[in-house]
DOBA-447112 format. One record per residue: residue number from 1; residue in one letter; x, y, z of N, C-alpha, C in turn. Coordinates in steps of 0.05 Angstrom, whole numbers, plus 5000, padded with zeros to 4 digits. Layout:
atom nr=NUM; rest=A; n_east=X; n_north=Y; n_up=Z; ca_east=X; ca_north=Y; ca_up=Z; c_east=X; c_north=Y; c_up=Z .
...
This chain:
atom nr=1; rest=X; n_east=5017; n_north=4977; n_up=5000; ca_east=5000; ca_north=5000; ca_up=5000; c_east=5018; c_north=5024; c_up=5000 .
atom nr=2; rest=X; n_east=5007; n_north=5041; n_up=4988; ca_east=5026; ca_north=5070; ca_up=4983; c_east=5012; c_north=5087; c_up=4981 .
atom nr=3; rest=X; n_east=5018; n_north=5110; n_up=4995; ca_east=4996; ca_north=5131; ca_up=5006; c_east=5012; c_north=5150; c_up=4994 .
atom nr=4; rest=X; n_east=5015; n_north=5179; n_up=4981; ca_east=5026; ca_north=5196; ca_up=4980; c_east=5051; c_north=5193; c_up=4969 .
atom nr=5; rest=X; n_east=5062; n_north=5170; n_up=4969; ca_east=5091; ca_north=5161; ca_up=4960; c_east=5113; c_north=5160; c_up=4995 .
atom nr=6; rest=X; n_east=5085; n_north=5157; n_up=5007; ca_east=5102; ca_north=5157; ca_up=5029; c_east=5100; c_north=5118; c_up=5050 .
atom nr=7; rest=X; n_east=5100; n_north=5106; n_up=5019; ca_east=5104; ca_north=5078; ca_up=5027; c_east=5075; c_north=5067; c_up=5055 .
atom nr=8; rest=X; n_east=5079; n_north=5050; n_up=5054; ca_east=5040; ca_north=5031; ca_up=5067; c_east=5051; c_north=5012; c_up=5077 .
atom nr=9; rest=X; n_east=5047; n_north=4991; n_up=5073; ca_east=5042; ca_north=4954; ca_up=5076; c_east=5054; c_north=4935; c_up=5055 .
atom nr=10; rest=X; n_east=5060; n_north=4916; n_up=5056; ca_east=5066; ca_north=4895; ca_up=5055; c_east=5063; c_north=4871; c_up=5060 .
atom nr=11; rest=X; n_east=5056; n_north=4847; n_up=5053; ca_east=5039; ca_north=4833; ca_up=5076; c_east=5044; c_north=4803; c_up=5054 .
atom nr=12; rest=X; n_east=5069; n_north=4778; n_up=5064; ca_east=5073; ca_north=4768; ca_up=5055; c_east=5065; c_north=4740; c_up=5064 .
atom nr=13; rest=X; n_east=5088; n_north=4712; n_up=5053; ca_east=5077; ca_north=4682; ca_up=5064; c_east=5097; c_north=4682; c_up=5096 .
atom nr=14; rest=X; n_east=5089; n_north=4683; n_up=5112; ca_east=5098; ca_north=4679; ca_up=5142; c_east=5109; c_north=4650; c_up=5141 .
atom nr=15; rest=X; n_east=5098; n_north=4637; n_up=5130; ca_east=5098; ca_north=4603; ca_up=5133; c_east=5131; c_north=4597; c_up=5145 .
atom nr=16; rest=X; n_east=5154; n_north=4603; n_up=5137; ca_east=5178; ca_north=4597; ca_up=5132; c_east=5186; c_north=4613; c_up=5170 .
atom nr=17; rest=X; n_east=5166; n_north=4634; n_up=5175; ca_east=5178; ca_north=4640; ca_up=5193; c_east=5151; c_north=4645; c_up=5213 .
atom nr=18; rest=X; n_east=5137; n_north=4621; n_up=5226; ca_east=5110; ca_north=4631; ca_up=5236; c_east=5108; c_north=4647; c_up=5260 .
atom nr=19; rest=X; n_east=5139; n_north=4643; n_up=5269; ca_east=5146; ca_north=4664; ca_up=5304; c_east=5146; c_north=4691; c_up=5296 .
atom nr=20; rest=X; n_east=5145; n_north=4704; n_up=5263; ca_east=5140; ca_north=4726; ca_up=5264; c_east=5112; c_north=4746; c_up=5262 .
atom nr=21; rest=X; n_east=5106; n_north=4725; n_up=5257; ca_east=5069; ca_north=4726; ca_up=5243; c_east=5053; c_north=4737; c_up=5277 .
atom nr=22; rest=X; n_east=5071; n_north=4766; n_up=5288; ca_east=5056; ca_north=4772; ca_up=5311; c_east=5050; c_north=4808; c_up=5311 .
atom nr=23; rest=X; n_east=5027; n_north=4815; n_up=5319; ca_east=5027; ca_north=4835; ca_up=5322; c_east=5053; c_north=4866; c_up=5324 .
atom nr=24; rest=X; n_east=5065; n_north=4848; n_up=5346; ca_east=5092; ca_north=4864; ca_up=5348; c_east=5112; c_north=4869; c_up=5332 .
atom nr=25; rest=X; n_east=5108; n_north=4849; n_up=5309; ca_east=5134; ca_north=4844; ca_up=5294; c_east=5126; c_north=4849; c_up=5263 .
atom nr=26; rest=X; n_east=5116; n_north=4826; n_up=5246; ca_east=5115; ca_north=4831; ca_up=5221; c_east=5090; c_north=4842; c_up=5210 .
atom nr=27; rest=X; n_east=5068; n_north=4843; n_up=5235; ca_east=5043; ca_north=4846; ca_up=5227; c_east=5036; c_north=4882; c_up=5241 .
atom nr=28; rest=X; n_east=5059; n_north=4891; n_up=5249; ca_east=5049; ca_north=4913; ca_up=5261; c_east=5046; c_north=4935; c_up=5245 .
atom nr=29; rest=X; n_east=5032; n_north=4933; n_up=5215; ca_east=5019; ca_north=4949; ca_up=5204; c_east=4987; c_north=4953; c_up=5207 .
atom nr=30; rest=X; n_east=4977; n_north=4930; n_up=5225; ca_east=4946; ca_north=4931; ca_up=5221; c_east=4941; c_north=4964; c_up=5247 .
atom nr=31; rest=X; n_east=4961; n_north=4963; n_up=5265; ca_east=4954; ca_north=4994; ca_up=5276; c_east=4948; c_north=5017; c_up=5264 .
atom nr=32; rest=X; n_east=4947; n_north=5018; n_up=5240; ca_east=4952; ca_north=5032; ca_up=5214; c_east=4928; c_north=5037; c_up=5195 .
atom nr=33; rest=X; n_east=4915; n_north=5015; n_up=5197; ca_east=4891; ca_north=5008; ca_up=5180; c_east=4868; c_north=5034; c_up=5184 .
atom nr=34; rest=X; n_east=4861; n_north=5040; n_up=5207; ca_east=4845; ca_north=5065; ca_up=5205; c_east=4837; c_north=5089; c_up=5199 .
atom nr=35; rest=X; n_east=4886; n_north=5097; n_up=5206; ca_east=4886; ca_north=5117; ca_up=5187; c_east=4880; c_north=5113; c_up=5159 .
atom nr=36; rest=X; n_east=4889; n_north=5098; n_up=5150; ca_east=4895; ca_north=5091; ca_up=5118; c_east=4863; c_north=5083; c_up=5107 .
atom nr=37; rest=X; n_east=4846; n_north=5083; n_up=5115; ca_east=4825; ca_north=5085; ca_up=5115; c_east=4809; c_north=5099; c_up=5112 .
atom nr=38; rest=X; n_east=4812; n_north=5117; n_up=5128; ca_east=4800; ca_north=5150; ca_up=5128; c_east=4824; c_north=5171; c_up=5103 .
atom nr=39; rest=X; n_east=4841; n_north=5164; n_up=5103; ca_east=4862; ca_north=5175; ca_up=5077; c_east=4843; c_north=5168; c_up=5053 .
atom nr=40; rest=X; n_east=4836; n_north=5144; n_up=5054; ca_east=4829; ca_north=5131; ca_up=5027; c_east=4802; c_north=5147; c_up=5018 .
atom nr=41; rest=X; n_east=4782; n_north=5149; n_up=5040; ca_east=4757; ca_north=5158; ca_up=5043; c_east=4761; c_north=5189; c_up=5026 .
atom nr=42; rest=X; n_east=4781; n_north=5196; n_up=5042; ca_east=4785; ca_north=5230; ca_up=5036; c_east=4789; c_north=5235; c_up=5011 .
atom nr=43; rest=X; n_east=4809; n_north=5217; n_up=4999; ca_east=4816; ca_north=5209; ca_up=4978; c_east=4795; c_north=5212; c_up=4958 .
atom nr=44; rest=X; n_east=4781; n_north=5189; n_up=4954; ca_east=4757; ca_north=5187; ca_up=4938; c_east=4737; c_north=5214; c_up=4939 .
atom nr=45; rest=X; n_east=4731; n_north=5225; n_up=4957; ca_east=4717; ca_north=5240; ca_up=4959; c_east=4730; c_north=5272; c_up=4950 .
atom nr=46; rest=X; n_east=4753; n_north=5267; n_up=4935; ca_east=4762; ca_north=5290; ca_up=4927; c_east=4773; c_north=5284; c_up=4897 .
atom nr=47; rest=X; n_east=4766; n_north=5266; n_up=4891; ca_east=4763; ca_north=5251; ca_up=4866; c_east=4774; c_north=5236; c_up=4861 .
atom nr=48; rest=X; n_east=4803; n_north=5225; n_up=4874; ca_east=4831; ca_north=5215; ca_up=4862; c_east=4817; c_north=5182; c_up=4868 .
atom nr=49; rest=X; n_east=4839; n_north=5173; n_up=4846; ca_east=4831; ca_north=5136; ca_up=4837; c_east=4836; c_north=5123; c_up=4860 .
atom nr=50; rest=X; n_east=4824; n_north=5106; n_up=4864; ca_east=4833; ca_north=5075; ca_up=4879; c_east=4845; c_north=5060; c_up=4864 .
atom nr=51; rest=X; n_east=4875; n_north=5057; n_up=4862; ca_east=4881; ca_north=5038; ca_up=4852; c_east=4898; c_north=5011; c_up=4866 .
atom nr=52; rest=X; n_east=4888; n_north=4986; n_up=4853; ca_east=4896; ca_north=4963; ca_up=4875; c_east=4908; c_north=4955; c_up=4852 .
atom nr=53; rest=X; n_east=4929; n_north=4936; n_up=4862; ca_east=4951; ca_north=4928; ca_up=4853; c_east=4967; c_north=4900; c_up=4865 .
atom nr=54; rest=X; n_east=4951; n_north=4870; n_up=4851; ca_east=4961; ca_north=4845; ca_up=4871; c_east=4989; c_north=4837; c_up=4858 .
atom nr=55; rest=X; n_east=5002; n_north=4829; n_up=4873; ca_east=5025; ca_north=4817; ca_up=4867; c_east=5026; c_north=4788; c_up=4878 .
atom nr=56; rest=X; n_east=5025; n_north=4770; n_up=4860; ca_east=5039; ca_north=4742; ca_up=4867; c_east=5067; c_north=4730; c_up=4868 .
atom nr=57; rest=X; n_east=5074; n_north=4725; n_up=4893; ca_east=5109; ca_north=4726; ca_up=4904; c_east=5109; c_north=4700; c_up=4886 .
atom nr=58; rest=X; n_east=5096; n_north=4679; n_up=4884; ca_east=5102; ca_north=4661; ca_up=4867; c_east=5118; c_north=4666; c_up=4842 .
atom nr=59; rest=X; n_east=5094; n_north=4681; n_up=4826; ca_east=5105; ca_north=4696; ca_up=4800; c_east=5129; c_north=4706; c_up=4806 .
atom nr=60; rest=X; n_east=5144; n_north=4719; n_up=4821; ca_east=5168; ca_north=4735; ca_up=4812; c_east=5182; c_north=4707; c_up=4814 .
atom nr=61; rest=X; n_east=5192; n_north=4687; n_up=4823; ca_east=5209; ca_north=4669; ca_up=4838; c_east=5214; c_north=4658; c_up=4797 .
């Protein structure tokens, strides 16, 4: 996720490392989610696009 160009989220396969898959650590972007929420809201309502964008880590490998 990229807000402004001032970089968002990330959010990958934990599997290889599941002791990180914790709030504190690799997941501590969901504190985040509300603002980025209300950004988005503001966003739209001042006309600018939503654009989503999936990436499959598979594909690059």
């Amino acid at each position: 996720m990229d807000i402004d160009g001032r970089g968002g989220f990330w959010i990958g396969c934990l599997s290889e490392d599941p002791e990180d898959a914790m709030l504190e650590r690799n997941l501590s972007f969901v504190y985040s989610i509300e603002d980025w929420i209300k950004q988005a809201y503001e966003a739209g309502k001042n006309g600018e696009p939503l654009e989503i964008t999936h990436e499959n880590e598979e594909d690059e490998e």
